[in-house]
N, C-alpha and C positions, 0 to 999 in steps of 0.2 A: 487494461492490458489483457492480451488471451494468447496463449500458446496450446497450440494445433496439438491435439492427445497425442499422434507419435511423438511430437516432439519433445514432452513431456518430461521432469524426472534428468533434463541434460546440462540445467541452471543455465536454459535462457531467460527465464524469467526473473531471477535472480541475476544476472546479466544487464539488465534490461533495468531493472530497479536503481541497480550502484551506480549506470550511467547517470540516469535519471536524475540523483541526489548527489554526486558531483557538478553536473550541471546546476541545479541549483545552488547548492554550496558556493557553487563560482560567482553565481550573479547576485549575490547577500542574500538568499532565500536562506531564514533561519528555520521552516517549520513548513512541513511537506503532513498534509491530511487528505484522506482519500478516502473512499466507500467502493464497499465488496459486499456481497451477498452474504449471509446464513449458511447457504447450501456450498459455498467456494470453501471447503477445509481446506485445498492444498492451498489455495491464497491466503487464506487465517494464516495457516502454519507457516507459510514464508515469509510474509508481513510481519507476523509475530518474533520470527527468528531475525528478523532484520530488526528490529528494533521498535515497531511501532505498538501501540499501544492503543488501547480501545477507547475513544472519547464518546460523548452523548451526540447523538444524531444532530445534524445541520442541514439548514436549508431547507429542501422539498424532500429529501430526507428521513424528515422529524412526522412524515404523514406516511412513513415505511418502516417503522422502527422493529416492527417483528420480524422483517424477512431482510433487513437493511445492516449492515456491520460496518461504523466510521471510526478511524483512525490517525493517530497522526505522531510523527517523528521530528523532534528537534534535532536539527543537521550543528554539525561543527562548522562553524565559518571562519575560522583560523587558518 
Protein backbone atom coordinates (compact mmCIF):
# COMPACT_ATOMS: atom_id res chain seq x y z
CA UNK A 1 0.00 0.00 0.00
CA UNK A 2 1.46 3.79 -0.64
CA UNK A 3 -0.08 7.04 -0.07
CA UNK A 4 1.28 10.01 -2.06
CA UNK A 5 3.25 12.43 0.93
CA UNK A 6 0.57 15.08 0.41
CA UNK A 7 -1.75 12.90 1.15
CA UNK A 8 -0.24 11.64 4.12
CA UNK A 9 -1.27 12.14 7.94
CA UNK A 10 -5.44 12.13 6.48
CA UNK A 11 -6.08 8.16 7.57
CA UNK A 12 -6.13 7.09 4.06
CA UNK A 13 -4.16 4.45 4.84
CA UNK A 14 -5.78 3.62 7.84
CA UNK A 15 -8.96 3.72 5.53
CA UNK A 16 -7.69 1.52 3.32
CA UNK A 17 -6.43 -1.04 5.89
CA UNK A 18 -10.18 -1.45 7.90
CA UNK A 19 -11.62 -1.92 4.27
CA UNK A 20 -9.17 -4.30 3.74
CA UNK A 21 -9.77 -6.59 6.99
CA UNK A 22 -13.48 -6.29 6.64
CA UNK A 23 -13.32 -7.63 3.38
CA UNK A 24 -11.47 -10.46 4.61
CA UNK A 25 -13.30 -10.92 7.82
CA UNK A 26 -16.34 -11.30 5.29
CA UNK A 27 -14.88 -14.04 3.11
CA UNK A 28 -13.69 -16.45 6.56
CA UNK A 29 -10.15 -14.89 6.33
CA UNK A 30 -9.15 -15.48 9.89
CA UNK A 31 -5.43 -14.00 9.77
CA UNK A 32 -4.09 -11.24 7.45
CA UNK A 33 0.24 -11.08 7.37
CA UNK A 34 2.00 -8.64 5.33
CA UNK A 35 5.74 -7.18 4.91
CA UNK A 36 6.89 -3.58 5.10
CA UNK A 37 10.26 -2.35 5.18
CA UNK A 38 12.78 -1.13 8.19
CA UNK A 39 12.79 2.33 6.81
CA UNK A 40 8.47 2.48 6.54
CA UNK A 41 8.14 4.01 10.59
CA UNK A 42 4.70 5.53 9.57
CA UNK A 43 3.60 2.02 8.34
CA UNK A 44 5.38 0.17 11.64
CA UNK A 45 3.31 2.63 13.55
CA UNK A 46 0.02 2.23 11.84
CA UNK A 47 0.24 -1.58 11.36
CA UNK A 48 1.33 -1.50 14.94
CA UNK A 49 -1.75 0.67 16.23
CA UNK A 50 -4.06 -1.40 14.18
CA UNK A 51 -3.31 -4.36 15.72
CA UNK A 52 -0.70 -6.26 14.08
CA UNK A 53 2.16 -7.74 15.29
CA UNK A 54 5.64 -8.50 14.35
CA UNK A 55 6.03 -12.34 13.17
CA UNK A 56 9.49 -13.99 11.83
CA UNK A 57 10.11 -13.38 8.29
CA UNK A 58 8.34 -15.67 5.44
CA UNK A 59 8.86 -16.79 2.29
CA UNK A 60 11.60 -14.84 -0.09
CA UNK A 61 11.48 -12.67 2.79
CA UNK A 62 13.51 -14.77 5.30
CA UNK A 63 16.67 -13.74 2.51
CA UNK A 64 15.65 -9.88 3.56
CA UNK A 65 15.36 -10.15 7.18
CA UNK A 66 17.52 -6.86 8.15
CA UNK A 67 15.73 -4.46 5.83
CA UNK A 68 12.37 -6.63 5.76
CA UNK A 69 9.43 -6.21 8.76
CA UNK A 70 6.59 -9.21 8.57
CA UNK A 71 3.47 -9.01 10.36
CA UNK A 72 0.39 -10.46 10.95
CA UNK A 73 -3.33 -9.85 12.47
CA UNK A 74 -5.91 -12.26 13.65
CA UNK A 75 -9.39 -10.71 12.19
CA UNK A 76 -12.62 -11.42 14.29
CA UNK A 77 -14.81 -13.60 11.93
CA UNK A 78 -17.99 -13.31 14.01
Amino acid sequence: MYVAPAARGLGIGRAILEALEREASAMGVTRLVLKTGTRQLAALAMYRRAGYRDIPPFGEYVASAATSVCMAKDLDTA
